[in-house]
PATI-121174 format. One line per 2 residues: number of its first residue (from 1); for each residue x, y, z of N, C-alpha, C, CB. Coordinates in Angstrom, 2 decimals, padded with zeros to 5 digits. Glycine has a CB too. Layout:
BEGIN
NUM	X,Y,Z,X,Y,Z,X,Y,Z,X,Y,Z  ...
//
This chain:
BEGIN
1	062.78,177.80,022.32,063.88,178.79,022.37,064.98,178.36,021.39,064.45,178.92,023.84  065.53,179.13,020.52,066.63,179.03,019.62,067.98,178.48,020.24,066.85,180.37,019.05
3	068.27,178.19,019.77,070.03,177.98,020.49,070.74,178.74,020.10,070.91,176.75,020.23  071.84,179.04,020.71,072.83,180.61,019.94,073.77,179.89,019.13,073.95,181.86,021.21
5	074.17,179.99,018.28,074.79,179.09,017.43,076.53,179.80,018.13,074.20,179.30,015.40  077.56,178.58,017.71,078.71,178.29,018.32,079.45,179.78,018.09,079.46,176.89,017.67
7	080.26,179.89,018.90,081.34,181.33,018.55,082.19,180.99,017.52,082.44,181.85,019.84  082.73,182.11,017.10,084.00,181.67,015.79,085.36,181.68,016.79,084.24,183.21,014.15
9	085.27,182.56,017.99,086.52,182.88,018.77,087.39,181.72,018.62,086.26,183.18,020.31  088.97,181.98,018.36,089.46,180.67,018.12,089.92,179.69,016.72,088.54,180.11,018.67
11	089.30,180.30,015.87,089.11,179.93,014.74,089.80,180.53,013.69,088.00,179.97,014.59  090.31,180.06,012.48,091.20,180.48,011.87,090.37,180.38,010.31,092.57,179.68,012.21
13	089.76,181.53,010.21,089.14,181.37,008.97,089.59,182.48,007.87,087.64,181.39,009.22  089.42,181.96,006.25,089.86,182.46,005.13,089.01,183.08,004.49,090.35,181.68,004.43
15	089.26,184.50,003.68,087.58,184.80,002.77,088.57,184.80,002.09,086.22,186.16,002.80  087.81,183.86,000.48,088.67,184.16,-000.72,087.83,183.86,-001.67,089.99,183.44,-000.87
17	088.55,184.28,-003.08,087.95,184.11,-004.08,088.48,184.97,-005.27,086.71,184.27,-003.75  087.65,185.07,-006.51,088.45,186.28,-007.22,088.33,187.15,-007.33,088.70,186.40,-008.05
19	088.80,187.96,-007.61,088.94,189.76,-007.87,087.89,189.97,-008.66,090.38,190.44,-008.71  086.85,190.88,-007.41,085.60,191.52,-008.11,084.15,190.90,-007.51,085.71,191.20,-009.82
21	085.21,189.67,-006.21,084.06,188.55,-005.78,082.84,189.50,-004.77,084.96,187.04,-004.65  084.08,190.50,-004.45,083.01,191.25,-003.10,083.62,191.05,-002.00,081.44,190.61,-002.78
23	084.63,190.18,-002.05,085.06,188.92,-000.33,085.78,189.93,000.51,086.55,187.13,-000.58  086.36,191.39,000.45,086.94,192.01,001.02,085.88,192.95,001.64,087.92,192.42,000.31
25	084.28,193.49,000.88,083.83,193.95,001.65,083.42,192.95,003.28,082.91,194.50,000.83  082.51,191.88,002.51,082.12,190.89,003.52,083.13,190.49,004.44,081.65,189.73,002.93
27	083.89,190.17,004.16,085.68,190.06,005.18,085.37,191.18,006.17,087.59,190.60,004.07  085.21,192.42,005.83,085.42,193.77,006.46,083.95,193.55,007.15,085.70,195.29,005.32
29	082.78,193.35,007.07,081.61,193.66,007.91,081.59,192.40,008.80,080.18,193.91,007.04  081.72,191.26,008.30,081.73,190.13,009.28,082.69,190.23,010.44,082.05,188.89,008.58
31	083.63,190.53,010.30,085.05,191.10,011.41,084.00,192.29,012.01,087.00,191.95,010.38  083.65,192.95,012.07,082.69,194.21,013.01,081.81,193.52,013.59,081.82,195.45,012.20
33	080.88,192.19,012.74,079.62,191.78,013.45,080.27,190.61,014.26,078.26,191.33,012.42  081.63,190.68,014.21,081.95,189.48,015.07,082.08,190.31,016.70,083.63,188.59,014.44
35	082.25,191.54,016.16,083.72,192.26,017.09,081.58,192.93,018.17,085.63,194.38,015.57  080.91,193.36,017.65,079.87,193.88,017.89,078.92,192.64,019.22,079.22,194.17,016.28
37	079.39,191.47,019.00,079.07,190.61,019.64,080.30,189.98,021.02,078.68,189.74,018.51  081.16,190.70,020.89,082.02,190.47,021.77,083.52,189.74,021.76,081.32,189.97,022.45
39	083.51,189.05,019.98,084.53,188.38,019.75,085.78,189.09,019.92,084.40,187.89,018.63  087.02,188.52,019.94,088.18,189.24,019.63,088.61,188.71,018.38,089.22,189.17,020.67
41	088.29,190.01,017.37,089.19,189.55,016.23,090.38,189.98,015.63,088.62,189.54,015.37  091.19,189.26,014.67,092.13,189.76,014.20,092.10,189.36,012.96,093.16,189.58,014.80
43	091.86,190.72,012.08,091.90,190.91,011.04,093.18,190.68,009.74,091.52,191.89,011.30  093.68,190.24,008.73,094.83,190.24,008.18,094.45,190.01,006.98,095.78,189.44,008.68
45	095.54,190.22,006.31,095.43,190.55,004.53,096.52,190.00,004.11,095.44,192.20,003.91  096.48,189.24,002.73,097.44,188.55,002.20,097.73,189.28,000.62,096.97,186.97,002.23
47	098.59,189.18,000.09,100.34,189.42,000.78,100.02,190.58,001.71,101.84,190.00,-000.56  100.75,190.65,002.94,100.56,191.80,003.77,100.96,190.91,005.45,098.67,192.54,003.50
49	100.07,192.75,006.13,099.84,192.19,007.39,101.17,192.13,008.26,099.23,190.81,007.20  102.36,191.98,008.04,103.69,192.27,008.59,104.90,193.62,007.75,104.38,190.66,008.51
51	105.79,193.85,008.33,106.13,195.30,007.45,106.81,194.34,006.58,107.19,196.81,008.19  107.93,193.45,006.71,108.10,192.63,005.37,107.03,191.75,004.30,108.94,191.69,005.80
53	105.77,192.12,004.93,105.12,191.32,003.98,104.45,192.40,002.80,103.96,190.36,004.81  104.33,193.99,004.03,104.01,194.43,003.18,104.99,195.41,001.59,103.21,194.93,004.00
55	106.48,194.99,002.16,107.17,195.21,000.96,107.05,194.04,000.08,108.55,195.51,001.22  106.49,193.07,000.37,106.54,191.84,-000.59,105.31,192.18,-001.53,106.36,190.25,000.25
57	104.16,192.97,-000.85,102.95,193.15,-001.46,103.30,194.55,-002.42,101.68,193.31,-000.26  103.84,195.36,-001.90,104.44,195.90,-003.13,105.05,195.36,-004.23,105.17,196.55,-002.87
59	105.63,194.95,-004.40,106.48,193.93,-005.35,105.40,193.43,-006.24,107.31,192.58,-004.51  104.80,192.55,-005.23,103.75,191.52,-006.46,102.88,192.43,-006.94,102.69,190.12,-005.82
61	102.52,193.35,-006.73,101.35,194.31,-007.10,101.47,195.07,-008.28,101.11,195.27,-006.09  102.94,195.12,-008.35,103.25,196.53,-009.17,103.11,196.32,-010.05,104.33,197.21,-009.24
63	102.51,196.96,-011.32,102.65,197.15,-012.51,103.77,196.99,-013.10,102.30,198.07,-012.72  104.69,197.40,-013.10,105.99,197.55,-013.75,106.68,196.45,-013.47,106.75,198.70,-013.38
65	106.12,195.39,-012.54,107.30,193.95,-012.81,106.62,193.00,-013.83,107.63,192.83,-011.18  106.63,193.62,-014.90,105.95,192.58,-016.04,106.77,191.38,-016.01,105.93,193.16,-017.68
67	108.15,191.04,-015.77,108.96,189.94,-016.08,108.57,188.89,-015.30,110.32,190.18,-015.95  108.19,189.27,-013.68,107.79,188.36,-013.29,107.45,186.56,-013.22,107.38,188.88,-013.34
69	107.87,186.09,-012.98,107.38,184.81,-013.21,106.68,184.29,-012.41,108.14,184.05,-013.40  106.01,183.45,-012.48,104.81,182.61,-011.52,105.59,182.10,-010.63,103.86,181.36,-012.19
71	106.55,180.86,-010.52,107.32,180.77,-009.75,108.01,181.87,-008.48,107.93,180.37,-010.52  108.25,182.85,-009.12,108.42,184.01,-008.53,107.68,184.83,-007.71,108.65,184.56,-009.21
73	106.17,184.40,-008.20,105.00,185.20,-007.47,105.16,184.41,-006.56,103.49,185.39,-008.01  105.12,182.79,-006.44,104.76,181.79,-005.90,105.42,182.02,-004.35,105.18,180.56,-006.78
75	107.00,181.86,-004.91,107.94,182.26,-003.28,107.94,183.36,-002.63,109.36,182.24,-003.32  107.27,184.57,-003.10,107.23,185.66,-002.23,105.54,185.87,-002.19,108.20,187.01,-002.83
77	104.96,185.30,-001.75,103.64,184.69,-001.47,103.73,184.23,-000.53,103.10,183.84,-002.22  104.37,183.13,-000.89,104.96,182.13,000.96,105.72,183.08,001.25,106.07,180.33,001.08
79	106.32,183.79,000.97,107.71,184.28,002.44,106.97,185.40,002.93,109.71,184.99,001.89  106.13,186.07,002.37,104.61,186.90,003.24,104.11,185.95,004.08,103.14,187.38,002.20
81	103.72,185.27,003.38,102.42,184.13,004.47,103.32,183.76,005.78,101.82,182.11,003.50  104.59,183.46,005.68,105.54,182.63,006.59,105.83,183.87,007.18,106.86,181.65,005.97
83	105.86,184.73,007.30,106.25,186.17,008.29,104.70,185.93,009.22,106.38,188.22,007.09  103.61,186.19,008.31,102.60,186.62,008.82,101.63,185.81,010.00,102.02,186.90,007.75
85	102.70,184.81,009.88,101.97,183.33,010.55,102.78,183.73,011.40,102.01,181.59,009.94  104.06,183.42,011.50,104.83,183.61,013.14,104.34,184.93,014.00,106.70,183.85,012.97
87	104.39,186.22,013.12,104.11,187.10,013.79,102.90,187.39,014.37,104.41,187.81,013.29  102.14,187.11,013.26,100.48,187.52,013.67,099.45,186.79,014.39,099.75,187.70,012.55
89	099.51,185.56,013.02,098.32,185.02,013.34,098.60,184.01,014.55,097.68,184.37,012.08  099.70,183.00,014.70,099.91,181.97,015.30,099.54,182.82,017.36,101.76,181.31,014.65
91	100.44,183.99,017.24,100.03,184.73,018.23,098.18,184.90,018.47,100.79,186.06,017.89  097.95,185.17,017.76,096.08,185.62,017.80,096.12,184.52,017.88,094.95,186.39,016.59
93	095.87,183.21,017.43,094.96,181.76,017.96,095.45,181.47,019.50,095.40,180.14,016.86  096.48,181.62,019.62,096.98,181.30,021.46,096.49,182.27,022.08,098.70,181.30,021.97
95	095.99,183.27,021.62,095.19,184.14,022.78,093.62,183.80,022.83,095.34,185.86,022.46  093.24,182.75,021.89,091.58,182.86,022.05,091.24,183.19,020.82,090.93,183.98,023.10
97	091.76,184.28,020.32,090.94,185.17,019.16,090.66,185.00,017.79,091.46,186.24,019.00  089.39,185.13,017.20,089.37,184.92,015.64,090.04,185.24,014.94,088.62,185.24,015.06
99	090.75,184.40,013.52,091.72,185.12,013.08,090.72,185.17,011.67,093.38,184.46,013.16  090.60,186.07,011.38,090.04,186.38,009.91,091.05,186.83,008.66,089.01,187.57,010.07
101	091.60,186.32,007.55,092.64,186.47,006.75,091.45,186.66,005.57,093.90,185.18,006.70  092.48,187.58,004.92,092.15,188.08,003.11,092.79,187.65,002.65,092.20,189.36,002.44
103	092.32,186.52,002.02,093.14,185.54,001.06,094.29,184.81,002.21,094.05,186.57,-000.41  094.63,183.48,001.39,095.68,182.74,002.09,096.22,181.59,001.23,095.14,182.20,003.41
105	096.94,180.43,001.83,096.62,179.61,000.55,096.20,179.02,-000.72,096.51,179.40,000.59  094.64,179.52,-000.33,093.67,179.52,-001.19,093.97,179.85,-002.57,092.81,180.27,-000.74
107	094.34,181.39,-001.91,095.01,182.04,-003.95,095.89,181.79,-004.21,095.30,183.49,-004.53  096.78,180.85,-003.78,097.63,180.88,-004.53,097.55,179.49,-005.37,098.78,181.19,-003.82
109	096.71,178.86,-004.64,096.17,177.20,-005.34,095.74,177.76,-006.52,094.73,176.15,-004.51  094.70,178.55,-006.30,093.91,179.01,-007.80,094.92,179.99,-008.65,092.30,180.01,-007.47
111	095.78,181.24,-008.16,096.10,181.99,-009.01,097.72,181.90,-009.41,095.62,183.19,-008.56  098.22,180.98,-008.43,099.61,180.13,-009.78,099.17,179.17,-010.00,101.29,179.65,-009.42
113	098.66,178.29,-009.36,098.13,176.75,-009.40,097.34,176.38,-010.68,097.12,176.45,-008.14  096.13,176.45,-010.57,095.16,176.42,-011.65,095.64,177.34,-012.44,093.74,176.65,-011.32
115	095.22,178.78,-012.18,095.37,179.62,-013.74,096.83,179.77,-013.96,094.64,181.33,-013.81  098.08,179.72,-013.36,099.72,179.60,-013.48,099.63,178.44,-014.17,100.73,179.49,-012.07
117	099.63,177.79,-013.63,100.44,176.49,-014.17,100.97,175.45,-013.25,101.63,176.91,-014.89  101.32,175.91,-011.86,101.99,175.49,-011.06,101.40,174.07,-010.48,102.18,176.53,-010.22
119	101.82,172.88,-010.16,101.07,172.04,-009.89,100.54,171.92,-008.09,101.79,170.93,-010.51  099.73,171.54,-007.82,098.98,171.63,-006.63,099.90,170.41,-005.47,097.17,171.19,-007.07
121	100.53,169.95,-005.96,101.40,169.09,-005.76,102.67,169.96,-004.48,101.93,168.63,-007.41  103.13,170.77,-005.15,104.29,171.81,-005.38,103.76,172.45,-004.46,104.60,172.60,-006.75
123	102.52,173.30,-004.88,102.33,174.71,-004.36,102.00,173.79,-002.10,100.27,175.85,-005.65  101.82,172.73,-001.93,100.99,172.53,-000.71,102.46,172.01,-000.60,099.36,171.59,-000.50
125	103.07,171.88,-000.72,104.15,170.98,-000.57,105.23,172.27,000.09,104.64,170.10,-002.22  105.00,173.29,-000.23,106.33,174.66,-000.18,105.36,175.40,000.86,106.81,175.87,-002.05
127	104.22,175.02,000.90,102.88,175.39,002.02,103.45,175.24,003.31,101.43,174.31,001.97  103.70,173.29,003.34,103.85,172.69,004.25,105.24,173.44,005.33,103.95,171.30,003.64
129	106.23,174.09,004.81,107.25,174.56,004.96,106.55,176.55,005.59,108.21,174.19,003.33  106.14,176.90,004.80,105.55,178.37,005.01,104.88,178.26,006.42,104.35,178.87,003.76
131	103.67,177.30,006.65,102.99,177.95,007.29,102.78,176.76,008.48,101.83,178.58,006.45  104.16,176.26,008.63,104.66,175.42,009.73,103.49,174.37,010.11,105.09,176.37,011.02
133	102.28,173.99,009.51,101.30,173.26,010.17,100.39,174.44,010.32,101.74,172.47,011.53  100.35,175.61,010.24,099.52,176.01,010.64,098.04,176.35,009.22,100.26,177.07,011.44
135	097.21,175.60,009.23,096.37,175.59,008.33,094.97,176.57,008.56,096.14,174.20,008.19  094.09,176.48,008.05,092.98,177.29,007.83,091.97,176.42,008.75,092.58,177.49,006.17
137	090.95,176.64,009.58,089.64,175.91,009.67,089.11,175.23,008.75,088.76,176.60,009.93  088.80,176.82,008.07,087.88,177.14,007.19,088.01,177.81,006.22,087.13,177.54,007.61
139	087.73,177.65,004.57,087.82,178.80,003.65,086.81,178.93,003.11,088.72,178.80,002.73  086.25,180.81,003.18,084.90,180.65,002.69,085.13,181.29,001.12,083.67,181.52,003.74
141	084.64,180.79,-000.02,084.83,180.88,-001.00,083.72,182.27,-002.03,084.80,179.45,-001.21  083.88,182.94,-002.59,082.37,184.19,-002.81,083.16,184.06,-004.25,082.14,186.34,-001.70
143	082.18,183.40,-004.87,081.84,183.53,-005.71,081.05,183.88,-007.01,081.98,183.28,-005.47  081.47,184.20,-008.18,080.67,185.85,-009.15,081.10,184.69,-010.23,081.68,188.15,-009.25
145	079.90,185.23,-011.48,080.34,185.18,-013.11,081.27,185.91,-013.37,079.39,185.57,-014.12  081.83,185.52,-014.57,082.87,186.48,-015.15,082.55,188.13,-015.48,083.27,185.83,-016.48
147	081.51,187.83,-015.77,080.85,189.83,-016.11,080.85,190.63,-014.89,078.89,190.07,-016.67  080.14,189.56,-013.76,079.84,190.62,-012.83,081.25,190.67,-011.88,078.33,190.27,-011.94
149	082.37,189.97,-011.97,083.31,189.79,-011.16,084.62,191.39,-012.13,083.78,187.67,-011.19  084.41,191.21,-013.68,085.02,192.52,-014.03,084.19,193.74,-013.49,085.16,192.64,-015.59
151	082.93,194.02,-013.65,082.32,194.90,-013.77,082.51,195.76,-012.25,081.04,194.40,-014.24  083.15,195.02,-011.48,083.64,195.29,-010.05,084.62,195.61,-009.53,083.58,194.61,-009.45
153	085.36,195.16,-010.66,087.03,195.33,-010.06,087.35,196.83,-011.11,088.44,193.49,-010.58  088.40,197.22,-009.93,088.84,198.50,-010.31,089.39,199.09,-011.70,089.70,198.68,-009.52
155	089.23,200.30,-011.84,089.48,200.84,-013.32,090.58,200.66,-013.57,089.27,202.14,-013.65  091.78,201.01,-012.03,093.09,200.67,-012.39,093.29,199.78,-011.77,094.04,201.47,-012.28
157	093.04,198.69,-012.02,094.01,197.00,-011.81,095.55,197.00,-011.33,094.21,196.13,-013.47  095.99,196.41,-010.44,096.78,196.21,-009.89,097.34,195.14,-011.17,096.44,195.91,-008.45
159	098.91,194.89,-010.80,099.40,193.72,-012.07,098.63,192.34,-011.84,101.27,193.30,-011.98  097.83,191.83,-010.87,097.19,190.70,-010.71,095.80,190.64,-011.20,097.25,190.41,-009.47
161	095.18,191.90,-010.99,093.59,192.17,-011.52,093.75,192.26,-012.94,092.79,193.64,-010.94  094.98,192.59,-013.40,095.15,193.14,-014.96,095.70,191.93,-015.75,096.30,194.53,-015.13
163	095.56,190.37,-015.76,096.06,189.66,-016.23,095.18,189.17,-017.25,096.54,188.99,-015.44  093.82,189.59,-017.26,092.97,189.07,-018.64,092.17,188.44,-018.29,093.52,188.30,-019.68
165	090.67,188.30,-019.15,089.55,187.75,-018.82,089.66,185.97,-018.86,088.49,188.41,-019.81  090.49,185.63,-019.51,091.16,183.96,-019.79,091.54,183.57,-018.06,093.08,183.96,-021.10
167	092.33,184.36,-017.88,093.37,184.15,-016.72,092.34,184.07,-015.24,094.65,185.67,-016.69  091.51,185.13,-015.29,090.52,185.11,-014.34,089.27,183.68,-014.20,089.84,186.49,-014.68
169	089.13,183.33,-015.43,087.98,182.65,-015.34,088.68,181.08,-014.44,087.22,182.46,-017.11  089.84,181.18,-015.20,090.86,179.74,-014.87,090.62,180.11,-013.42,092.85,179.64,-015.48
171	091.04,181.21,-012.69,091.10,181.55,-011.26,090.08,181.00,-010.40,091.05,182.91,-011.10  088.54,181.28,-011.32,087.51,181.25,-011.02,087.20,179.20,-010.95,086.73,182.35,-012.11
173	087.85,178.83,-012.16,087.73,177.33,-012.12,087.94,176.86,-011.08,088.44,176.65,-012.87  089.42,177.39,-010.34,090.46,176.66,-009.09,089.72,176.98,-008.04,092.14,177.26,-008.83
175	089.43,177.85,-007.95,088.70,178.06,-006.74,087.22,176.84,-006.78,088.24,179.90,-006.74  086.77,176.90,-007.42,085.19,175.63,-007.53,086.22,174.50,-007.21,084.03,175.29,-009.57
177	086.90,174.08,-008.02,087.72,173.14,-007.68,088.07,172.34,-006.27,088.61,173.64,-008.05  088.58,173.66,-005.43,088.88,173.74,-004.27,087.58,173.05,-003.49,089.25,175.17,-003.96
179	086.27,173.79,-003.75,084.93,173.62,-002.92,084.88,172.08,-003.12,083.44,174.54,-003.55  084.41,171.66,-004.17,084.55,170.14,-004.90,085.94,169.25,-004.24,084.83,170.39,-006.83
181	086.96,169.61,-004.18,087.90,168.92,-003.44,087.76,168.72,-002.22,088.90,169.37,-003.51  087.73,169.71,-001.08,087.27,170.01,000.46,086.32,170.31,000.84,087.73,170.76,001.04
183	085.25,169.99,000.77,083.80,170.41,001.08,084.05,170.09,002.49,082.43,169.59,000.28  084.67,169.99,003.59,084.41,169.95,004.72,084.74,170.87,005.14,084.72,169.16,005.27
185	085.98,171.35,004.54,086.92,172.36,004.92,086.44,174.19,003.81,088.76,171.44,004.46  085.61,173.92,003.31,085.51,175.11,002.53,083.79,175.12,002.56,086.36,174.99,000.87
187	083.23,176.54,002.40,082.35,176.92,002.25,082.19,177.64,000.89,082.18,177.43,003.23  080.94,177.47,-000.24,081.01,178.32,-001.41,079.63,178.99,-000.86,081.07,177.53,-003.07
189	079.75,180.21,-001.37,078.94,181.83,-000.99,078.61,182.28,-002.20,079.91,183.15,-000.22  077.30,182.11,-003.02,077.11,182.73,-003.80,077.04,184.37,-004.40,076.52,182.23,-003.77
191	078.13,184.97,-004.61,078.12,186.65,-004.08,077.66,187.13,-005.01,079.42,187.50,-003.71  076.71,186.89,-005.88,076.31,187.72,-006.86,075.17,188.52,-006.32,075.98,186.99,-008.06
193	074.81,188.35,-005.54,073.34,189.75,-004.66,074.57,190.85,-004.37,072.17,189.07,-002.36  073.20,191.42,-004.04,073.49,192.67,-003.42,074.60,192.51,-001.34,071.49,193.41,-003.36
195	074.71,193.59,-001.01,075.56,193.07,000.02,075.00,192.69,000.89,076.39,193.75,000.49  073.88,192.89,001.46,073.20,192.44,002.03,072.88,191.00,001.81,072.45,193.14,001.98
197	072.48,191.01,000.79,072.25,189.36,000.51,072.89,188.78,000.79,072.14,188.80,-000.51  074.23,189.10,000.71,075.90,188.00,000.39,076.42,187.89,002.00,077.61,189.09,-000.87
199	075.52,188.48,002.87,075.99,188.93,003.97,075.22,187.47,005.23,075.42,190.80,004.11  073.95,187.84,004.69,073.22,186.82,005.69,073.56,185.68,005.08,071.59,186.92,005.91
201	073.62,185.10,003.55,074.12,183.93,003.12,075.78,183.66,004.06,074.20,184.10,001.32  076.21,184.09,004.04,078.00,184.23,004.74,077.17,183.83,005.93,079.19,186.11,004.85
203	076.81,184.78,007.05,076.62,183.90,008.39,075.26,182.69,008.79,076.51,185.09,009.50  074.57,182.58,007.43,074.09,181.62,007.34,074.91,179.89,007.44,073.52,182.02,006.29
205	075.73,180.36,006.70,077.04,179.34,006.02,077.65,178.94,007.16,078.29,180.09,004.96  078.32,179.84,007.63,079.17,179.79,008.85,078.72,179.32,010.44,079.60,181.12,008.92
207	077.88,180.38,010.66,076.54,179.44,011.34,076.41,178.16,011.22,075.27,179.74,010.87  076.25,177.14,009.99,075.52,175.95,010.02,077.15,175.02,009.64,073.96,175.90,008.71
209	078.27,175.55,009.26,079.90,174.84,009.38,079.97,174.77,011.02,081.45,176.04,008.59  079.59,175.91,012.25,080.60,175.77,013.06,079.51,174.51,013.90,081.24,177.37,013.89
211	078.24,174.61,013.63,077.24,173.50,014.35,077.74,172.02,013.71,075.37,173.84,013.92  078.16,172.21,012.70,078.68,170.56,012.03,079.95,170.37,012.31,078.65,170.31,010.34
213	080.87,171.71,012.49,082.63,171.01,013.17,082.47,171.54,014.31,084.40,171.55,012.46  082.08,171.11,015.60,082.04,171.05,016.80,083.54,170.94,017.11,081.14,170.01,017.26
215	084.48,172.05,017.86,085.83,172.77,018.07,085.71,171.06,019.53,085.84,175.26,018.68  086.69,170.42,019.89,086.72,169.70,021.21,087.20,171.22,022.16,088.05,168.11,021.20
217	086.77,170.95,023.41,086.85,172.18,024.53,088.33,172.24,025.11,085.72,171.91,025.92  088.96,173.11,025.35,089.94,173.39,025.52,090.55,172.83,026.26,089.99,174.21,025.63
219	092.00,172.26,026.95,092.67,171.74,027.77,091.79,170.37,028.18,092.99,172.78,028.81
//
C-alpha cells in the first residue's frame, strides 16, 4: 500500500521565477488541487494582495514611471510584502492554512538583486525588517530558456516584462543562483513542457520536499 504523502496545510510556500515561466498558471491549478483534496488555501500575489499593496502594484507596473529607480522598486516591494504579511498571510498560517504566494522575496533577489544591481546583502537585510521573521518554507522555482520564456509573455508588457532580453536572462541567472545557494529551501521545476507536464513535475517535487522536511507536530 502507498503512503499518502504529507499535507502542505500549514505551509508557506512561493511559486517564482521569470516572466513567461508559466508559474502563475501552475500557482493557479495547484491552489484548486490542493483546495479539491480538502486543504485550506490562501492564495496571494506579489506586489498585491492588500488594498495598499495593490496601489503599490500599480505604481511598479506602470508604464509611464520610466524614472523609476531600482532602489525605488526595491522599497515599495517591501512596503507591499510588509502590508501583506501582517494582514494576510501571518493570519492564514495561525489558522492551519496553506499559504501559496506569487512571487515573494524571491523576485526581488533576482529582479533588483542580480539583474538591478542591488546587493543581496541589502536586499535580505531590508527583508529582515519587511517580513518580521516571517520567511518562506519553500520556493518553487519554473524555470524556461530565454526564447520560450519571451514567446509567452504578453504582447503588452507591463514596465517589468518590458525591460529587455539582457535584463531577463540576468533575472533568469538569479533565480538558478538562488536554487544553487538553498537547495534545501528551494525547489527548481523544469517548465518548459506542456502544462501538464510542468504540473505532475511540481507535485512530484513537492511531494518528495515535504517527505524530506518533516513539519515537528504541533503544540
Amino acid at each position: 500500500m502507498t503512503a499518502q504523502p504529507p499535507s502542505p496545510a500549514g505551509l508557506f510556500l512561493v511559486f517564482d521565477g521569470p516572466d513567461g515561466s508559466g508559474k502563475t498558471t501552475q500557482f493557479n491549478r495547484y491552489a484548486e488541487w490542493c483546495r479539491s483534496r480538502g486543504v485550506d488555501v490562501e492564495q496571494v500575489r506579489e506586489p498585491g494582495g492588500t488594498s495598499i499593496g495593490e496601489q503599490i502594484r500599480s505604481m511598479l507596473l506602470d508604464c509611464g514611471n520610466v524614472e523609476m529607480t531600482v532602489p525605488c522598486e526595491l522599497f515599495l516591494y517591501m512596503a507591499s510584502r510588509s502590508q501583506l504579511v501582517r494582514d494576510v498571510i501571518n493570519p492564514a498560517i495561525e489558522r492551519g492554512a496553506l499559504v501559496l504566494a506569487d512571487r515573494f522575496i524571491s523576485s526581488t533577489l533576482a529582479y533588483q538583486g542580480t539583474a538591478g544591481g542591488v546587493s543581496q546583502e541589502d536586499i535580505l537585510a531590508t527583508g529582515e525588517i519587511a517580513l518580521g521573521g516571517r520567511w518562506p518554507d519553500c520556493v518553487v522555482i519554473f524555470d524556461v530558456d530565454g526564447e520560450t520564456a519571451a514567446a509567452r509573455r504578453s504582447d503588452a508588457p507591463d514596465r517589468m516584462e518590458g525591460k529587455g532580453e539582457a535584463f531577463h536572462q540576468r533575472v533568469r541567472q538569479g533565480y538558478l543562483d538562488q536554487v544553487a545557494a538553498s537547495p534545501e529551501k528551494t525547489i527548481l521545476v523544469d517548465a518548459s513542457g506542456d502544462e501538464d507536464e510542468v504540473f505532475a513535475l511540481l507535485v512530484s517535487a513537492l511531494d518528495a520536499w515535504m517527505v524530506e522536511h518533516p513539519r515537528e507536530p504541533a503544540g
